[in-house]
C-alpha positions as CSV (number, residue, x, y, z in Angstrom):
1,X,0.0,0.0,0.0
2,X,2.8,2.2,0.7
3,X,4.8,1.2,-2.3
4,X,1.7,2.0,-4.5
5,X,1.3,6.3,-3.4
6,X,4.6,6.5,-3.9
7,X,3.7,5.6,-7.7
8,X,0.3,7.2,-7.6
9,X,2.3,10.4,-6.0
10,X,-1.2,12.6,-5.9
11,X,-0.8,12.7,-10.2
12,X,-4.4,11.3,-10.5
13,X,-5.8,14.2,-9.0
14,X,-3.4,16.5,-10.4
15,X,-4.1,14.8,-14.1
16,X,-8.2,14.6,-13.5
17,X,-8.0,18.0,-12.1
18,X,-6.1,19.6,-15.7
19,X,-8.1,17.3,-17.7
20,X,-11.0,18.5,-16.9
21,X,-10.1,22.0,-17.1
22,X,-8.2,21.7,-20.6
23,X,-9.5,18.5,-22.1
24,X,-7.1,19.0,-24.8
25,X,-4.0,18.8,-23.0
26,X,-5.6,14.6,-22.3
27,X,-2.5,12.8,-24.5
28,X,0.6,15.3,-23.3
29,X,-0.9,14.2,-19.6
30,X,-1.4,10.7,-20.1
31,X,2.1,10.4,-21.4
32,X,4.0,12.8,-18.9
33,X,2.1,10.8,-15.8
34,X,2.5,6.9,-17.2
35,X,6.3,7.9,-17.5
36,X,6.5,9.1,-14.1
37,X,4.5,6.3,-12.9
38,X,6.7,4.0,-14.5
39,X,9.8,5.2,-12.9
40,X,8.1,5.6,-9.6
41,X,7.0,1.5,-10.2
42,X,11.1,0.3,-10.4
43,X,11.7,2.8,-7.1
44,X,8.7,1.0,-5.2
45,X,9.4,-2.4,-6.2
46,X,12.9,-2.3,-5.1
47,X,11.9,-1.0,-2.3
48,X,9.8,-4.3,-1.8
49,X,12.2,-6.4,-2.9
50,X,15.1,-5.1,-0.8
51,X,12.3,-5.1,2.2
52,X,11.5,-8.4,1.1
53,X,15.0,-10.3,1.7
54,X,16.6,-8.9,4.2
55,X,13.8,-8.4,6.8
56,X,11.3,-11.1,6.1
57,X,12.1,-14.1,7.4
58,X,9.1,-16.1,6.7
59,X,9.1,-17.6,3.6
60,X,4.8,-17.5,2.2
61,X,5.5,-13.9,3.4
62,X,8.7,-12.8,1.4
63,X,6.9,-15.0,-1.5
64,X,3.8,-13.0,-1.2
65,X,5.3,-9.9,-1.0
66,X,7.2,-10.4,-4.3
67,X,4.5,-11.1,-6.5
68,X,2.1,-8.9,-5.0
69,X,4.9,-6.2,-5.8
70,X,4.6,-6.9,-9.2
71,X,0.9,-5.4,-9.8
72,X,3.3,-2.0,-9.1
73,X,4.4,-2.2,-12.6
74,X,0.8,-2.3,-14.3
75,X,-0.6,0.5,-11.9
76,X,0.7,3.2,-14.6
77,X,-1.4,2.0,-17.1
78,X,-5.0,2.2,-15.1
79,X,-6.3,5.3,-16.5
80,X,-9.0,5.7,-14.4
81,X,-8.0,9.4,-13.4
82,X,-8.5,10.3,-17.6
83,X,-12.1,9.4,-17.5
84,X,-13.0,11.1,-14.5
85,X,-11.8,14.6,-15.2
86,X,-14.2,13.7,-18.6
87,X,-16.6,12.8,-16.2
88,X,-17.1,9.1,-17.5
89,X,-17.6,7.5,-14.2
90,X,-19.0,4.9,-15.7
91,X,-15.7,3.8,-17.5
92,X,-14.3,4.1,-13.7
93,X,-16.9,2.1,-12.5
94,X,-16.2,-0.7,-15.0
95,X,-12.4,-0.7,-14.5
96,X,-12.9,-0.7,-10.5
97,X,-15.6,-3.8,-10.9
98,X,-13.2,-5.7,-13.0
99,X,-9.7,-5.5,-10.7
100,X,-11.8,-5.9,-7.4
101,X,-14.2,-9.4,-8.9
102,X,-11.1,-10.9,-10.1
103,X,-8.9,-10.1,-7.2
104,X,-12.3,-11.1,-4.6
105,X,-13.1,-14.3,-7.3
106,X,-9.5,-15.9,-6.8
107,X,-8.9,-15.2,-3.4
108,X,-12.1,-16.7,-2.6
109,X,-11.1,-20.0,-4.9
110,X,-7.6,-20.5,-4.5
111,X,-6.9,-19.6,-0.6
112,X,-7.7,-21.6,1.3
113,X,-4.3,-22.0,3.9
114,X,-0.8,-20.3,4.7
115,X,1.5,-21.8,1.6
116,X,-1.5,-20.2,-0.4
117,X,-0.8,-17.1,0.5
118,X,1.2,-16.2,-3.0
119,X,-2.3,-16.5,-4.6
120,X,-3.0,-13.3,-3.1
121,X,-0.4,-11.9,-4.8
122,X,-1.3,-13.1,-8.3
123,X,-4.9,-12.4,-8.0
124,X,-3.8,-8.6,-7.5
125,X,-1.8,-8.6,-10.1
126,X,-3.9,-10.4,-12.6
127,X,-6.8,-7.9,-11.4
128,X,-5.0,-4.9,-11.8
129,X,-3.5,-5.4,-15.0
130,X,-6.9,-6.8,-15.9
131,X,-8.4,-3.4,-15.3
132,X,-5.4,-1.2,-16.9
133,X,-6.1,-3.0,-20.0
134,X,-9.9,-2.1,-19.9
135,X,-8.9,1.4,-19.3
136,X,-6.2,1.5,-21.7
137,X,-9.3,-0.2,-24.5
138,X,-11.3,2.6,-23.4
139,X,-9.1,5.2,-23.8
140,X,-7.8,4.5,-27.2
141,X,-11.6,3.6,-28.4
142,X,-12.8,7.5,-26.9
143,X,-9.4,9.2,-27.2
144,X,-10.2,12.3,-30.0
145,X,-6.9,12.3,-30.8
146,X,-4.3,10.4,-32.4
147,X,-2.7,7.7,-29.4
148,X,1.2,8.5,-28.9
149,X,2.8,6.2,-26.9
150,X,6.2,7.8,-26.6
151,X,7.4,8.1,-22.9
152,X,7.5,11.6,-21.9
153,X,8.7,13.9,-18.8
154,X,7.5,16.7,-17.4
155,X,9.1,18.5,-13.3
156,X,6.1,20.5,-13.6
157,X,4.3,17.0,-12.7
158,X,6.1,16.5,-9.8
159,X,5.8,20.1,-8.7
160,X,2.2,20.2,-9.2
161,X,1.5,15.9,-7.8
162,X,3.9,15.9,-5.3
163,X,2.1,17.9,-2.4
164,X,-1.2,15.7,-3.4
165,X,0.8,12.7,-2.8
166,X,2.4,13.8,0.5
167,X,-1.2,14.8,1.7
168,X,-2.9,11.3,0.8
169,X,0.5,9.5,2.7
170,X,-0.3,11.8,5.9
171,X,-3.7,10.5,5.4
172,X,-2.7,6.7,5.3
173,X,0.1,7.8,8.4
174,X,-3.1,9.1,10.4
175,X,-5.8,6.3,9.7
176,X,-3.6,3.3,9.7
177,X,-0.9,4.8,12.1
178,X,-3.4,5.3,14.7
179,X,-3.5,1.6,15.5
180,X,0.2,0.9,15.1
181,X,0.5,3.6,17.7
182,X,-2.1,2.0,20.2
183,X,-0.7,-1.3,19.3
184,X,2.4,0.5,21.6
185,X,0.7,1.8,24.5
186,X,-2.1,-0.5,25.2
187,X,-3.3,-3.7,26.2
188,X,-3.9,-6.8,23.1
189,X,-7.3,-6.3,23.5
190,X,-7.6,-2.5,23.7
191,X,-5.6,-3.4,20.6
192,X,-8.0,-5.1,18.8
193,X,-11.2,-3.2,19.9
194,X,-9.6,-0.4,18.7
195,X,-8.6,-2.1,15.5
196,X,-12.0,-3.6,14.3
197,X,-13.7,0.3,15.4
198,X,-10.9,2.2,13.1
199,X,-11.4,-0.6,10.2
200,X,-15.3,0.1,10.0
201,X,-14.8,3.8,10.0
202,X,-11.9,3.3,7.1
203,X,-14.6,1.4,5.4
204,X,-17.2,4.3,6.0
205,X,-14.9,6.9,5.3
206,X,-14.4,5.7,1.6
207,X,-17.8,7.0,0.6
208,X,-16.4,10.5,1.5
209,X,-13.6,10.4,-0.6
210,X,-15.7,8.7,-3.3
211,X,-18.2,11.9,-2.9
212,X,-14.8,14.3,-3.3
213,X,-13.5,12.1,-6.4
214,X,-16.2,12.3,-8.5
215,X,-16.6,16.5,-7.4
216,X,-13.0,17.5,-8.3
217,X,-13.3,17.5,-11.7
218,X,-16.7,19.3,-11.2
219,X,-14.9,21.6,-8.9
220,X,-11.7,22.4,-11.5
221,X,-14.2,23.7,-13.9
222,X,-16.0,25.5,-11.7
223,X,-13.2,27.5,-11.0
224,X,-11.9,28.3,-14.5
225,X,-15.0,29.7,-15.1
226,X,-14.6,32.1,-11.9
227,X,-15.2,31.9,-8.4
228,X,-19.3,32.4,-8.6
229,X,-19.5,28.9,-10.2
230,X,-17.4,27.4,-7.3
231,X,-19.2,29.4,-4.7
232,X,-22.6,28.1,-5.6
233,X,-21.3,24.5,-6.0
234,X,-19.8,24.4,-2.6
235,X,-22.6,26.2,-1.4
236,X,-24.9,23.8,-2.7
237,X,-22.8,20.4,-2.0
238,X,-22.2,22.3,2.1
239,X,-26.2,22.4,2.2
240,X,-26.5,18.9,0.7
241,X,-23.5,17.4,3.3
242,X,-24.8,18.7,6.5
243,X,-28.6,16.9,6.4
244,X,-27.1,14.2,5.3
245,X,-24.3,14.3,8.2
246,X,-27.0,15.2,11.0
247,X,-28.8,12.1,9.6
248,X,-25.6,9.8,9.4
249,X,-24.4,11.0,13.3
250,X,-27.4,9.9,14.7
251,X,-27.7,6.6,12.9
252,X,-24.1,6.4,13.9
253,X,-24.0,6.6,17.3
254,X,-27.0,5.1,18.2
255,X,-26.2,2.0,15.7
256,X,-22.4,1.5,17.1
257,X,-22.8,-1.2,19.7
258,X,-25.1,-3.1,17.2
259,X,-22.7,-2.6,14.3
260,X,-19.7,-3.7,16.2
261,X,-20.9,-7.3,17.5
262,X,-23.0,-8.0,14.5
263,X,-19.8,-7.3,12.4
264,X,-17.1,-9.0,14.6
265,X,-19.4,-10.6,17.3
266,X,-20.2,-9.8,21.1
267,X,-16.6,-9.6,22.2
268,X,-15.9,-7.2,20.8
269,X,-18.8,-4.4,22.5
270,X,-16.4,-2.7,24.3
271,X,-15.2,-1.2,20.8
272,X,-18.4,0.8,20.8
273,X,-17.8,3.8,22.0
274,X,-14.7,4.5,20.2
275,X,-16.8,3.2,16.7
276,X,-19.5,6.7,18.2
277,X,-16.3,9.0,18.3
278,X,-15.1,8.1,15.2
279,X,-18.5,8.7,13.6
280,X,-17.9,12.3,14.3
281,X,-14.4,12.2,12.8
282,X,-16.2,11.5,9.7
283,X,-18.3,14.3,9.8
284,X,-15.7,16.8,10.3
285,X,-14.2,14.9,7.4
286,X,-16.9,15.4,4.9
287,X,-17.0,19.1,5.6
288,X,-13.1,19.5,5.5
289,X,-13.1,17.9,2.2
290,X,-15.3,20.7,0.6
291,X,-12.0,22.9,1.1
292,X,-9.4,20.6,1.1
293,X,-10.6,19.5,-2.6
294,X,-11.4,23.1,-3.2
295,X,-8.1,24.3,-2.8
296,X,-6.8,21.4,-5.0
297,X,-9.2,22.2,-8.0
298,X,-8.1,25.8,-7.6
299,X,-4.1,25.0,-7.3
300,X,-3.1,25.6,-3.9
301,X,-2.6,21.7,-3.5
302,X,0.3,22.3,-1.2
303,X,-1.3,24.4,1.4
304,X,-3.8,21.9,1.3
305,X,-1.4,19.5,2.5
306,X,0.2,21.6,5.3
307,X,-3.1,21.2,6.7
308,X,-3.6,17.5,6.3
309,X,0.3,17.5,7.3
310,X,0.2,19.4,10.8
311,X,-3.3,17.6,11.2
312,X,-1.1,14.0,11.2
313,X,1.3,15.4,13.7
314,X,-1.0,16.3,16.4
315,X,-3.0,13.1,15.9
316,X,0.2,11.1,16.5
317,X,0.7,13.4,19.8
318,X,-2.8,13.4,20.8
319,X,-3.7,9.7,19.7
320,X,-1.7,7.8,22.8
321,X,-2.6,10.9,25.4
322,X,-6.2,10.2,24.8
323,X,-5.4,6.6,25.3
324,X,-4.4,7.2,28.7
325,X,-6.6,9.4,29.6
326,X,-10.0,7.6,28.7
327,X,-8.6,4.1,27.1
328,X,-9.5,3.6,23.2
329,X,-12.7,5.9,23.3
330,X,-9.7,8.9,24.6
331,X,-7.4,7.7,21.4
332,X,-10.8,7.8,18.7
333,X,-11.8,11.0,20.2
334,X,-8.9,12.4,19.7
335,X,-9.3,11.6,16.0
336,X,-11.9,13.4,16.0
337,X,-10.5,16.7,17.8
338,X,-7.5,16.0,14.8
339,X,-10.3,15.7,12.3
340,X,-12.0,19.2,13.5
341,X,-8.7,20.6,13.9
342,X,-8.1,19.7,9.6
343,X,-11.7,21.3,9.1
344,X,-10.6,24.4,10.7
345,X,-7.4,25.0,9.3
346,X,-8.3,23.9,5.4
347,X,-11.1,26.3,5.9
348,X,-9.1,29.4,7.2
349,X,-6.6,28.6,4.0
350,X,-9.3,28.9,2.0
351,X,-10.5,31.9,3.2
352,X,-7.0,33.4,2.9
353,X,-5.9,32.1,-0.4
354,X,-9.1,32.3,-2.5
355,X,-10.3,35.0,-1.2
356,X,-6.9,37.2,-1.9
357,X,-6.4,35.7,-4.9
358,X,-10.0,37.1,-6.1
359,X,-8.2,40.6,-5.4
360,X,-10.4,43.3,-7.1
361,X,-13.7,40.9,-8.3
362,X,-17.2,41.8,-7.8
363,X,-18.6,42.3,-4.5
364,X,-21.4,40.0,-5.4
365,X,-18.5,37.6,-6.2
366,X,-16.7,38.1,-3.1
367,X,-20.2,38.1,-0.6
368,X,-20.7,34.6,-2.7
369,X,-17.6,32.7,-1.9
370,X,-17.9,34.0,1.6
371,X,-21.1,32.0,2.2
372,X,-19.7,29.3,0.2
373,X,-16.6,28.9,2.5
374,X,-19.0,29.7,6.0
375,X,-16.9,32.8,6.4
376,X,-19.2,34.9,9.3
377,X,-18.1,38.8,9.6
């Protein structure tokens, strides 16, 4: 997982985010980014590979971690990122279905014990090149112009992917480093409550960032055309998230101590409380993303991820504190204070940076993209 955003490096976002603001520029992009991707592949495998022998000792483990290494190499060539700055989700759709049955199909048939472990391995990387092909099909059958494969590379890539990269690895830091970190201070079974409370909110939290990913592209148009497009779409889309988050809270919390046994049985109750906290960490989340995603459409990616950044840090402060203080449900409610903290400072960065960089526009523009952003005088 690691291995793989260092080759996605935030260039999806950055190549949906200019496709869909100059459609034209589809085949220079698709180049520039496979290349980099490509290069990025060798640095993450050998990475796995030197991981792999001389700090595995288990044999199904090394075994699996080569193969599974492999599906680095075809990860440049899913092109999901083309179609949705076009706004063909469905293409996205299809490509996801295909790498995810295959992967879910094999596993399913073929593991059945610990020396079958490899399998794992070669159902991801049959399922992922699988899907690049489907998406590669699909690009050349709805590509308007003429398909050049010649490599081709670009620094302004890395100056413009890199901080959307670094943002999404604090994000993996802060989700999946919060256990690793409790894993330290507390108990095996704080451990574990803790663990099955964070993987249900993982789960969860995907159909945030599914809700952000298709409203980039949406959003990077928006702001070409100027900043009253983007003011009434995050106006809108803030409306539309906070009845839907009032709705989801309560469901939430009242459904955590249900969701937590039916899912991994009646043991595992005292996970509840942290499951409620974490509910609210979502909710922060889904508001944050309207100007974390907002800055990226408008290109100030890399303030975007100070926030996310200085966010990580304090959770990894904050995150064994709260364990001591009031057990598992201290460390998730800290998450949540981390996740209100993100809101906060994405939201003052916006004010700053959109707002100034609107300079001399229309009052009516400005009085716009003040309520968009919640901005109260």
């Amino acid at each position: 997982m690691c291995t793989s955003l260092i080759v996605d490096q935030g260039f999806s976002a950055y190549g949906a985010r200019e496709i869909a603001k100059f459609p034209d520029q589809t085949p220079r992009l698709v180049r520039e980014i496979v290349t980099a991707r490509v290069l990025l592949a060798g640095l993450g495998y050998s990475i796995i590979v030197i991981f792999a022998l001389f700090f595995v000792r288990d044999e199904s483990t090394k075994n699996l971690l080569l193969v599974y290494g492999l599906s680095l190499w075809t990860l440049p060539f899913l092109l999901q990122w083309v179609f949705q700055g076009q706004d063909r989700m469905g293409i996205v759709a299809v490509t996801q279905l295909v790498r995810q049955s295959i992967f879910v199909t094999a596993v399913f048939l073929l593991v059945s014990e610990v020396n079958d472990l490899v399998w794992v391995g070669i159902a991801e990387l049959v399922g992922v090149g699988s899907a690049a092909m489907v998406s590669i099909y699909s690009y050349i059958r709805y590509s308007t112009k003429s398909v050049k494969l010649r490599p081709a590379f670009s620094m302004r890539l890395f100056r413009e992917g890199t901080p959307i990269g670094l943002s999404q690895l604090f994000w993996v830091v802060k989700m999946w480093g919060a256990t690793f970190i409790i894993g330290l201070v507390a108990t095996a079974e704080d451990t574990g409550y803790f663990a099955a409370a964070m993987r249900i909110y993982i789960a969860l939290h995907t159909f945030v960032w599914l809700y952000f990913f298709n409203m980039l592209p949406s959003l990077s148009r928006a702001w070409e055309l100027g900043p009253v497009q983007m003011a009434a779409m995050l106006r809108k889309s803030i409306k539309i998230v906070a009845l839907l988050s009032l709705l989801v809270g309560v469901i939430w919390i009242a459904t955590a101590p249900f969701v937590m046994t039916t899912v991994y049985g009646p043991d595992f109750s005292p996970g509840a409380e942290a499951l409620s906290w974490l509910g609210g960490a979502c909710i922060a989340a889904a508001y944050s993303g309207h100007f974390r995603y907002g800055l990226i459409a408008a290109g100030y990616q890399s303030r975007e991820m100070l926030a996310m950044g200085l966010g990580t840090l304090i959770a990894l402060i904050l995150i064994p504190i709260g364990y001591f203080y009031a057990g598992i449900s201290g460390s998730a409610a800290a998450l949540f204070f981390v996740e209100c903290i993100v809101l906060f400072l994405s939201w003052l960065i916006a004010k700053r940076t959109i707002l100034r960089r609107l300079g001399n526009s229309l009052s009516s523009t400005k009085t716009s993209l003040k309520s968009a952003l919640g901005i109260v005088y």
